[in-house]
Every structure is written in structure tokens, then in C-alpha cells.
C-alpha positions as CSV (number, residue, x, y, z in Angstrom):
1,X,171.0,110.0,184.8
2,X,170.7,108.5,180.6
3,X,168.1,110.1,179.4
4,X,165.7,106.9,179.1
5,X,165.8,107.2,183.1
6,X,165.2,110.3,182.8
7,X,161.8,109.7,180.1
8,X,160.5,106.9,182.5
9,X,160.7,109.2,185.3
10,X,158.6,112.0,183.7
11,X,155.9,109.2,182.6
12,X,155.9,108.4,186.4
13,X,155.5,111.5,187.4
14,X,152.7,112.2,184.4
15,X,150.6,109.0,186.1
16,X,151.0,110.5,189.8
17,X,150.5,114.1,189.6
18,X,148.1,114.2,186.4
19,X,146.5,111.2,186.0
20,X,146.3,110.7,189.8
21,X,146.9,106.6,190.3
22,X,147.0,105.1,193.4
23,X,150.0,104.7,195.6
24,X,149.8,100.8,194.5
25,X,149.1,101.5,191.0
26,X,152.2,103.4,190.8
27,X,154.4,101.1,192.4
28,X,153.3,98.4,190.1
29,X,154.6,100.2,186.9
30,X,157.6,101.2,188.7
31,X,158.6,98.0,189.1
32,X,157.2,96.7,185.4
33,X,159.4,99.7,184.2
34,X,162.5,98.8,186.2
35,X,162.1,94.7,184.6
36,X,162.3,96.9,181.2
37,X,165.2,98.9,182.1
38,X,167.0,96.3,183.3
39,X,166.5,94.2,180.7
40,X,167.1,97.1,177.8
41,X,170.5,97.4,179.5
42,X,171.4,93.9,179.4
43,X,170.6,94.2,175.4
44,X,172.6,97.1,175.0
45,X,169.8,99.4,174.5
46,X,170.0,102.9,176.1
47,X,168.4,105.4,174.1
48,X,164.5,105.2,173.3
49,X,165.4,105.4,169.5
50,X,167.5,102.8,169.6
51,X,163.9,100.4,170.4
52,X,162.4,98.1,168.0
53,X,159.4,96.4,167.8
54,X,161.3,93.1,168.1
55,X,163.5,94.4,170.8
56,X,159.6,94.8,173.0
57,X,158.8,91.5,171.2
58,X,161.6,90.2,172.7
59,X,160.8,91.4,176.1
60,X,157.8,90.0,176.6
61,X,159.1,86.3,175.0
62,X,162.0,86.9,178.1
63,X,158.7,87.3,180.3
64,X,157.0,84.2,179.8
65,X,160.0,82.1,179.4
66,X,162.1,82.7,181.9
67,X,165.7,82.5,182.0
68,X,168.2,81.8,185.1
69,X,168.0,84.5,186.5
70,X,164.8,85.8,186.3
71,X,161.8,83.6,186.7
72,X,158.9,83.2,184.0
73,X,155.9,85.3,184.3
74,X,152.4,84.2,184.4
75,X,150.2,85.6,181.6
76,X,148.7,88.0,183.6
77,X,151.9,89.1,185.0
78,X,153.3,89.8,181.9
79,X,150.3,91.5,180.3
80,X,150.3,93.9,183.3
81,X,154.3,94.7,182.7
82,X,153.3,95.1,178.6
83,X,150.8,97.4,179.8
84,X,152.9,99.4,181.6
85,X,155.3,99.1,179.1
86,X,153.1,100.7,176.2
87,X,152.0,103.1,178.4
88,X,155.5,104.9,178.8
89,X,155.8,103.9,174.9
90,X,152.8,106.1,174.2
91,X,153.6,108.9,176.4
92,X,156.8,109.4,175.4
93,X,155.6,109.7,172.0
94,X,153.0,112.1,172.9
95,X,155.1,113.9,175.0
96,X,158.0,114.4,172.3
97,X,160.4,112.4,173.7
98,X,160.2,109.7,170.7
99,X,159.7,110.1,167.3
100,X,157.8,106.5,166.9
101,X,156.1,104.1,169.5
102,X,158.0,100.8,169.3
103,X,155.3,99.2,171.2
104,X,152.3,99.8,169.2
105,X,151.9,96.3,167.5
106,X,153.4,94.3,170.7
107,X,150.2,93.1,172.1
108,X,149.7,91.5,175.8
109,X,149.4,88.1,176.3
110,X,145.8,87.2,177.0
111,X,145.6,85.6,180.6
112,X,144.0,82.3,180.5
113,X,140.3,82.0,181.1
114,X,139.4,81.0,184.9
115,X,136.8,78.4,184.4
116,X,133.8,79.0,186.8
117,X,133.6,77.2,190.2
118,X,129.9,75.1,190.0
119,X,128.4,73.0,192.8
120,X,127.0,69.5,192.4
121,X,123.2,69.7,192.2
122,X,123.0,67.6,195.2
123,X,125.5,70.2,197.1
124,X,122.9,74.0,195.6
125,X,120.0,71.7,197.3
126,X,121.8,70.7,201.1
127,X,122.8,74.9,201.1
128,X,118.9,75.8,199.6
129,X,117.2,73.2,202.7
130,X,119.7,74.7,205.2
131,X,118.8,78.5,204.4
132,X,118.1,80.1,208.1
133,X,116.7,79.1,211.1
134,X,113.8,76.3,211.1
135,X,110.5,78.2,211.8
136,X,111.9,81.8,211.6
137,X,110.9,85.1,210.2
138,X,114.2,85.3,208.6
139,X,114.6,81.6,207.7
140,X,111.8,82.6,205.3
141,X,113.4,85.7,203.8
142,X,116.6,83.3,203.7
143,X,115.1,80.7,201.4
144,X,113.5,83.2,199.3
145,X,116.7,84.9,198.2
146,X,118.6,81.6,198.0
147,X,116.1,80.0,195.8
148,X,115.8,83.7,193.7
149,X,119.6,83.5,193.1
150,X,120.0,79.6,192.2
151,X,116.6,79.6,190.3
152,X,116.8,82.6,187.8
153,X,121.0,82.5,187.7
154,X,120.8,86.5,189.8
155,X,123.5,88.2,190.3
156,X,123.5,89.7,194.2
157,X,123.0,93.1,193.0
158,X,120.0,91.9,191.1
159,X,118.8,89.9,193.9
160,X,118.3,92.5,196.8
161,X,117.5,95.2,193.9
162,X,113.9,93.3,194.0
163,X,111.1,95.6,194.6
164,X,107.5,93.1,195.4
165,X,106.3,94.6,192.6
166,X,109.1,93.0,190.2
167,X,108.3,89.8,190.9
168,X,105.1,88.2,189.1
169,X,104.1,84.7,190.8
170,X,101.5,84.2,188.4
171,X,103.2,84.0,185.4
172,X,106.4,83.1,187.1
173,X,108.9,85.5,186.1
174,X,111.6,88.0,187.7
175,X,112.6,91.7,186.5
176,X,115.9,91.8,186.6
177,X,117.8,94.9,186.3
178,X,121.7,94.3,185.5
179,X,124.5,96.2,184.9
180,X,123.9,99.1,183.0
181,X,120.9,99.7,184.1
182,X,119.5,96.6,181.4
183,X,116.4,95.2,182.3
184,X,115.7,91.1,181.5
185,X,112.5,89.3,182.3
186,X,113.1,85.5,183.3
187,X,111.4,82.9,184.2
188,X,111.6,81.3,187.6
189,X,110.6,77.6,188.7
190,X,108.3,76.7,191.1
191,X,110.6,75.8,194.1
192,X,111.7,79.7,194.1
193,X,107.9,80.8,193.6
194,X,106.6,78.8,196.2
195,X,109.6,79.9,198.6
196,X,108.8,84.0,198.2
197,X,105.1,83.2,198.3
198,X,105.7,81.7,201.5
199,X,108.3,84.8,202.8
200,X,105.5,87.4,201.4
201,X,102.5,85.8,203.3
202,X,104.6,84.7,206.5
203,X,107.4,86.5,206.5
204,X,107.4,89.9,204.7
205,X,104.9,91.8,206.7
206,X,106.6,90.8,210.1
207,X,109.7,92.9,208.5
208,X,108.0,95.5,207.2
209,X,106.2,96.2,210.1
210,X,109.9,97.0,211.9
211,X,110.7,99.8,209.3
212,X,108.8,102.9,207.2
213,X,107.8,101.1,204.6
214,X,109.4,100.1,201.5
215,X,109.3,98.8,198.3
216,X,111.9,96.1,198.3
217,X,111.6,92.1,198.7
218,X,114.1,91.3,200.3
219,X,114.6,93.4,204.0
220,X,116.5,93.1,206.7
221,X,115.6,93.1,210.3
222,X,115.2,96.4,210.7
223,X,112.8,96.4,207.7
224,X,115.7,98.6,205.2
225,X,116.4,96.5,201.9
226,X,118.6,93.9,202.4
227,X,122.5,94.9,201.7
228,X,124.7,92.6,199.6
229,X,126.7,92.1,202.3
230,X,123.9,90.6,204.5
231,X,122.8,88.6,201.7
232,X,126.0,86.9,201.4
233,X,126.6,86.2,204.7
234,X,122.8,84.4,204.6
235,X,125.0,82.1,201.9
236,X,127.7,81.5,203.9
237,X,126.0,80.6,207.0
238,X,123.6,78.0,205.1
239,X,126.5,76.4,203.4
240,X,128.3,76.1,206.7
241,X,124.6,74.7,207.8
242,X,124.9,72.2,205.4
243,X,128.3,71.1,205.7
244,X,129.5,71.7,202.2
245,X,133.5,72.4,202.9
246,X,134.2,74.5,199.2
247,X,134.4,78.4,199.3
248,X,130.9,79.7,197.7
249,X,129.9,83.3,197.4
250,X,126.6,84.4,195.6
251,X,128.5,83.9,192.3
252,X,129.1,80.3,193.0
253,X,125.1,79.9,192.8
254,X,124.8,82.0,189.6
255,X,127.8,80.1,188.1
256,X,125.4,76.4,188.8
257,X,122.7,78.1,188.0
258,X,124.6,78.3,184.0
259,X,126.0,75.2,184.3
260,X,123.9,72.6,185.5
261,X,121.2,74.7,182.5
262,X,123.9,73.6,179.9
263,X,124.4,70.1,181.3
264,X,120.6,69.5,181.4
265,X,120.7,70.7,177.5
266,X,119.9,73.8,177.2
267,X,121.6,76.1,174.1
268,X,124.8,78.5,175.1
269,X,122.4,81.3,173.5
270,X,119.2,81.0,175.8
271,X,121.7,81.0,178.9
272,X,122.7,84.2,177.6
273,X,120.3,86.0,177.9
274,X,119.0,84.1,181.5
275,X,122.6,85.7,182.6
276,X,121.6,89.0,180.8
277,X,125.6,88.9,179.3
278,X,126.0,91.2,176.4
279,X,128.1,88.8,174.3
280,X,127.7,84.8,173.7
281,X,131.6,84.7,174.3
282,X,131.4,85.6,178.2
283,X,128.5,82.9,178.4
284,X,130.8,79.9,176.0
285,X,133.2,79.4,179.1
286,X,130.2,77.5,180.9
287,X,130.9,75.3,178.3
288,X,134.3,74.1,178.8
289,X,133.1,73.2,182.4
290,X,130.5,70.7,180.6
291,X,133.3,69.7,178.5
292,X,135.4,69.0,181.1
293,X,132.7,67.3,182.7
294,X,132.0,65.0,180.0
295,X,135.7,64.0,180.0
296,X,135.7,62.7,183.3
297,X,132.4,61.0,182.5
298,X,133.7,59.3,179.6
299,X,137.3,58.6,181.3
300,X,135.7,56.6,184.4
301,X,132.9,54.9,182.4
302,X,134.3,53.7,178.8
303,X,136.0,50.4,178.7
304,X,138.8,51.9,176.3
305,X,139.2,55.3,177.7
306,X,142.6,54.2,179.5
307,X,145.4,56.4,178.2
């Protein structure tokens, strides 16, 4: 055995036994390790002195491009491999097997941004109308929570986290408590007032009345908060209801909830802090979705937008 087997097999065994990584994990950067090895060997490279920066430059250009034998990487593939690959970098350093990290300055490619997945308005209203069962206890809880995560942009956590107390319909606003444990007050419209009025007069105290009492808005049948996984399934079942065919999970609602703010006008900034994110850049991808938007607007509707 050379003794760069030798190095990656003691940084394997350093992630197993002290840094305790999952079964997966481990298998991952085995076989992000092995790519290396086998690709140091077809350089000619088989001693961890004899590694350059450009020789893990190199690397990760054979990653996304490909070659005949091996197939190109996606960027998040070959960020995870250039993870790994820094890792054993680092340790080896650490450890004393290598005088100087080659690595260091080789940075992973950054993976492309997934642009969120919005609903037509016309598509959040069929799913709101179809929440529950006409006429039911439950139907009323259902709406509630359905209008509370489409009107103030909730995350699900947020959503069943609700205590009565932390929603004001007078003043028409939500306490929010996000990750972090950050609180953000925001406003909520009168479609989502008017539905947990009408779940806390009708509805609420029928649920209650099943439990020991609690603090929370949103309960289940049993009158125990409402879980996330409940709440979900409420969203499935009234999209289903309503017959719109896409995949949608509470995020889809929170992801229209940012989008169809920025298409009506509002600014990137103030839909920052409706989605309580810590930076503008995590809220600016809402934006390329408008963008894109306005492309196809302009591409069907302008006389010269032929290509």
C-alpha cells in the first residue's frame, strides 16, 4: 500500500471513529476520494508532496468537463467531491502527513440556484376554497391555517407554533417566531382574519373542548397543537380537492406568497423582512422568477419579440 492510500485511509478512519459520520456520509467521501486517487494516478501523482494547487485545480476542471471515460459532474456533485477532497487535504496537514495543504485556495463550485416553485394566483385561491370539508369543525381550522400560511408568507413551523394570543385581529397582524428563535410582527389581510375569526368563534372551542386545554391556534382533533405533519397533509388533501396536478408542500404557499408580493410591486427589502430572512440575497432569487415571468410576458405579447 503507497503511502497516499495509506493517508486517505487514516482520514477515513479519523471521520468514522472520531468525528462519528454516518454510514452514508462515509461512503460518500470514499468514493469522492477514490475519483481523486484514480485520477492522481492517471497524472502521475503518487505522493501527497508531489500535489499542487493546479494539479486540485485541475481535478475539479476534469469534474465538470468530463472526458470519455468519465462523465461530467453537476455543480453540486463536484462541490461535494472538492469538499471531500479538502477535507483529507486539511487533515493530512493537521495530522503531519503534509507539510502544505494543496487545496486551500481551490474553491467548490457553487451549485446553481433552484428557483422557487410559485402557483398562479388563480391556482393558491382553488387550494384556499377547497380547504376541508364543507360545514366542518375541521374545515374551519383547515382554512384558517391555509389562509395564515398563503396570507403572511409562514413557514409551517411558524404556522402551528401560533398560540391565540399571537394573533391580533384588530390590528391585523401575526407574531411569528422563526428560526432562531427571531420574532417578526406582520401584517395579515382580511381574507386570513376573517377565516381564524370564523375557526375561533365556530371552530376552536369544539377542539378545545376534546383536550386539556392549551394555548395554541391551530389543534388537532384531539385538541393537542396541530403537528407539521398534519398541517401538511391538510395542503395536500385541498390541493387534490381542487384539482391542481403540481407537487405543493407548505413551502410552495410561502414561495407565492413572495412572489406574487414582488409581481404586484412590492420592494425585494419589505419581502424580507415579511419572510423574516436574515440577508436580502436569500430573498433576490424571488426575483429572477418575476424576471423570468416578464420574459414570457414580453415573448408572447410584443410584435418584435420573435428570435
Amino acid at each position: 500500500m503507497d503511502a497516499l492510500t495509506r493517508a486517505v485511509r487514516t482520514y477515513l478512519d479519523h471521520l468514522s471513529v472520531e468525528r462519528g459520520l454516518a454510514a452514508n456520509t462515509l461512503t460518500s467521501y470514499r468514493r469522492d476520494l477514490r475519483r481523486y486517487q484514480e485520477y492522481l494516478a492517471e497524472v502521475g501523482v503518487d505522493e501527497l508532496a508531489a500535489i499542487s494547487e493546479a494539479t486540485v485545480a485541475d481535478f475539479l476542471a476534469r469534474l465538470r468537463e468530463g472526458d470519455q471515460v468519465h462523465p461530467a459532474l453537476s455543480s453540486t456533485s463536484a462541490a461535494r467531491t472538492v469538499v471531500a477532497v479538502r477535507g483529507f487535504h486539511k487533515f493530512a496537514v493537521a495530522d503531519g502527513l503534509a507539510a502544505l495543504d494543496p487545496a486551500s485556495g481551490v474553491k467548490p463550485p457553487t451549485p446553481a440556484k433552484r428557483l422557487p416553485k410559485a402557483l398562479p394566483v388563480g391556482d393558491v385561491e382553488a387550494i384556499l376554497e377547497a380547504a376541508g370539508a364543507p360545514g366542518t369543525t375541521l374545515a374551519l381550522r383547515d382554512r384558517a391555517l391555509l389562509e395564515v400560511l398563503y396570507g403572511t408568507g409562514a413557514r409551517i413551523s411558524e404556522a402551528v407554533g401560533l398560540d391565540v394570543d399571537d394573533v391580533d385581529l384588530v390590528d391585523g397582524t401575526v407574531l411569528l417566531r422563526g428560526k432562531g428563535g427571531k420574532e417578526r410582527l406582520v401584517p395579515v389581510g382580511s381574507f386570513a382574519r376573517e377565516a381564524v375569526d370564523a375557526y375561533l368563534v365556530r371552530g376552536r372551542p369544539e377542539l378545545v373542548a376534546t383536550g386539556r386545554g392549551t394555548p395554541a391556534l391551530l389543534l388537532n382533533a384531539r385538541g393537542g397543537r396541530l403537528s407539521r405533519q398534519s398541517a401538511w397533509a391538510v395542503l395536500v388533501k385541498a390541493a387534490e380537492r381542487a384539482g391542481v396536478t403540481r407537487d405543493v408542500s407548505p413551502h410552495t404557499l410561502r414561495h407565492s406568497f413572495a412572489t406574487h408580493l414582488l409581481d404586484g410591486g412590492a420592494d425585494v427589502r419589505v419581502v424580507q423582512e415579511l419572510l423574516g430572512h436574515a440577508s436580502v440575497t436569500t430573498t433576490q432569487v424571488y426575483t429572477l422568477v418575476t424576471v423570468d415571468n416578464l420574459r414570457e410576458v414580453f415573448a408572447t405579447a410584443h410584435p418584435r419579440a420573435r428570435d
